[in-house]
N, C-alpha and C positions, 0 to 999 in steps of 0.2 A: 537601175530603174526602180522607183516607187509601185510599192502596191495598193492598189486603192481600199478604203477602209469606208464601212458607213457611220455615221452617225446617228441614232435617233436620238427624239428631242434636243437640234442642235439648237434650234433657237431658245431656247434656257438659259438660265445663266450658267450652270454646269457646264452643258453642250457647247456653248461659247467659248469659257475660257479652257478647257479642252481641248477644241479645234485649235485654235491659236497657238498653243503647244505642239498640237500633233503633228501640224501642216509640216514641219519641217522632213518628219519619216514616212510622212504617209498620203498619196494622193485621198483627199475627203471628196463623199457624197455625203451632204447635210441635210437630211428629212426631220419636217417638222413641219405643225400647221400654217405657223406663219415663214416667211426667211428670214436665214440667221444671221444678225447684226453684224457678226464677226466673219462670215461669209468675205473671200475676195478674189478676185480673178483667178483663174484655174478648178476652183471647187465645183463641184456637180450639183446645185441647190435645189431641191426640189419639195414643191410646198404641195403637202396633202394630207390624209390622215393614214396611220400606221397600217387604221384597220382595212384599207380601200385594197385589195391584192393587185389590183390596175398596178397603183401610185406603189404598194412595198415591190411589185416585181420591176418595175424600171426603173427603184432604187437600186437595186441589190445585182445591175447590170456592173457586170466588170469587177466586180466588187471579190478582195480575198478574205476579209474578216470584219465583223459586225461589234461596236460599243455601241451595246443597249442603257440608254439613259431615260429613253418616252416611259413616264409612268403618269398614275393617277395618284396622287398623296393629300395628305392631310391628316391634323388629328382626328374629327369625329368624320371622315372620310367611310361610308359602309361598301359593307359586300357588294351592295346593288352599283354604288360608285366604280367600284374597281373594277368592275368585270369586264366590258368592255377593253381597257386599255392594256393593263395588268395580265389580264386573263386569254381572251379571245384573241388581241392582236401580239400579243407576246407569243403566244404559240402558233399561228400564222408566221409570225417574222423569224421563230427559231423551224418549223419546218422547212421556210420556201428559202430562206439561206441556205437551206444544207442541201437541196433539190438543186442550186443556184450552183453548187460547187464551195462554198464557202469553207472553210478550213478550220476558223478560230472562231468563237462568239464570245465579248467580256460582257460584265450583267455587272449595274451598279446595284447592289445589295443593299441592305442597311441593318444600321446599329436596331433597328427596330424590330428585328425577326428577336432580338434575345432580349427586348426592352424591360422585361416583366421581373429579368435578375435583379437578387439586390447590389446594391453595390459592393457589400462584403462578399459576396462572389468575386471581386476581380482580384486580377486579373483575367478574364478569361477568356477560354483555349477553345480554338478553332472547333474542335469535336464536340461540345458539350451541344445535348437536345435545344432547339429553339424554343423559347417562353417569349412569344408575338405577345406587344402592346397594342396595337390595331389590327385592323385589317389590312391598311397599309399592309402593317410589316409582316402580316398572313400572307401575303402576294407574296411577297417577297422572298420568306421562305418556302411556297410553292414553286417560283420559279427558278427557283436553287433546285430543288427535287428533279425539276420536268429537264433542266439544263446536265445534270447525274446521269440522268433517265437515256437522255440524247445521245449525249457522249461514247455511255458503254456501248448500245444497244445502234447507231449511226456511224462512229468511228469521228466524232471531232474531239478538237479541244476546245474546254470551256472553263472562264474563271469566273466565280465571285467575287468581287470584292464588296464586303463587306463597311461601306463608308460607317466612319462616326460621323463628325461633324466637319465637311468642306467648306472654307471661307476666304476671304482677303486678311479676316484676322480672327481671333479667339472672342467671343461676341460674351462669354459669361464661364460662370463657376463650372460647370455639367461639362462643357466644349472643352475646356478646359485639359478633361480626362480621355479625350476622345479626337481632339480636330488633326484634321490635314491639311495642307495648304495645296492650293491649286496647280504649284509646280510640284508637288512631292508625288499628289493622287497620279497627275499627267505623267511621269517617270513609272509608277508603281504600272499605268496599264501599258505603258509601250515595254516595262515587262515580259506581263501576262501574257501579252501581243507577241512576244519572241519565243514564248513557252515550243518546245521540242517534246516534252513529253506526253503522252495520252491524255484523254480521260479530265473531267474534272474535278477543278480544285477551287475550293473556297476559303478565303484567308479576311481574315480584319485589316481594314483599310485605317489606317491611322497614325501618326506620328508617333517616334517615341515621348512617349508622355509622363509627365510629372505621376505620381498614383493613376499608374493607365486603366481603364473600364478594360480593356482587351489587351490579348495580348499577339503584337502583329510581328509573332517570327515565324510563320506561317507566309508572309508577305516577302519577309528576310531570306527565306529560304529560296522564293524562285528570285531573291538577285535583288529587289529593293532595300535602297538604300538613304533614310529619310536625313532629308539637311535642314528641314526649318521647323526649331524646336516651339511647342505654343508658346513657354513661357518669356520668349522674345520677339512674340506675336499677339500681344495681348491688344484687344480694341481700347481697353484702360486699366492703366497700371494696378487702380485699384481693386480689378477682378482676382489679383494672385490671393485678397486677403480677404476676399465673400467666403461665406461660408455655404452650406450645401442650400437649395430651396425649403421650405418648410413641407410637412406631411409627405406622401405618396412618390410625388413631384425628385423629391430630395432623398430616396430613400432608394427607389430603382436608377439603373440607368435611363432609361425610357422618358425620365420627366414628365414633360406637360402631357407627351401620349398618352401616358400608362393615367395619368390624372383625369385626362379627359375621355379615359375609355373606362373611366370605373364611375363618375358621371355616367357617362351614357349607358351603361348596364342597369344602374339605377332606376334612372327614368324609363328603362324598356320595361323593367321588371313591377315598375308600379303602375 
């Protein structure tokens, strides 16, 4: 017998191809504002907002473990942005799970809680302090913390994973040092998802990589095991022989983030 699993933001392209993967280990409930494309007989679809407690408690019926994917993003994306989705209903949907009985909760992270590193930092390790490119990736290393927070102090399990870059293929130079593919991420959270041990854990989501930004044995350790390398996934061959971006862009991991968050400090500060 299958145990049912939620999804938030299924109707995404994440939350999509995801489900499509998961359906096989896991009966899905798919919450999202609109229904998920990918959505097919047997799933529990239910269209609403995260933040509505009606709509998250008649998700999270029957329900043994929660992939948190509903976010707010973007680069010049602000605090006043994030709060609502990121913030407010993120901590609704990690309290009324655990009140629900729920067991496991994954949280897609991102490469953008450490976006501020240079890239002569990398490889880098699971442990080192977050340096956020945005506020995006401010949420994101919050609710890493409040997910730490839950665990000890609640009694679940909870992972990070920390995405670089998820796609159908390597889109440029930066991804490059960072991507997953869709069937790799989908293996790394059924994982997570099987985890036995306490407490959370937050690991770099990411293939083995040509000069990797992170380094994902952190991922290796609970048992993932990555088969589709980027550099036989590239969107054009000619991306093996770009070189980094120019300025700020080319110099962090972060990219256009970290580019467009020192832009928008600028204009705040004049």
């Amino acid at each position: 017998m299958k145990h049912r699993l939620l999804v938030t933001g299924a109707a995404g392209r994440l939350g999509s191809e995801l489900s499509r993967r998961l359906r096989g280990d896991w009966d899905l409930t798919l919450l999202d504002r609109q229904a998920s494309a990918a959505a097919e007989a047997g799933d529990d679809v239910i269209v609403g907002d995260l933040g509505d407690r009606p709509v998250l408690l008649r998700a999270l019926e029957g329900v043994r473990a929660v992939l948190h994917l509903a976010c707010r993003h973007g680069e010049t994306a602000t605090f006043a942005d994030t709060l609502d989705t990121n913030y407010r209903a993120t901590l609704a949907l990690y309290e009324s799970a655990i009140e629900a009985g729920v067991t496991d909760i994954v949280f897609a992270s991102s490469n953008h809680g450490w976006g501020f590193y240079p890239r002569t930092a990398a490889p880098l390790g699971d442990a080192v302090p977050p340096r956020p490119d945005s506020w995006y990736g401010i949420s994101k290393v919050w609710s890493e913390a409040v997910l730490s927070y839950l665990a000890d102090s609640r009694g679940i399990r909870a992972t990070s994973l920390r995405i670089g870059m998820c796609g159908p293929a390597v889109p440029d130079e930066r991804c490059s040092h960072m991507w997953i593919s869709f069937d790799d991420l989908a293996r790394l959270v059924l994982v997570a998802l099987e985890r036995t041990d306490p407490g959370h854990r937050a690991v770099f989501a990411t293939a083995d990589c040509a000069a990797p930004f992170f380094d994902n044995a952190g991922a290796k350790a609970l048992g993932f095991l990555s088969r589709d390398p980027p550099e036989l996934n590239l969107a054009d061959p000619a991306i093996a022989l770009h070189r980094p971006a120019e300025g700020i862009a080319g110099a962090v991991f972060g990219g256009s983030y970290a580019e467009a968050s020192l832009v928008c400090g600028r204009e705040t500060t004049t």
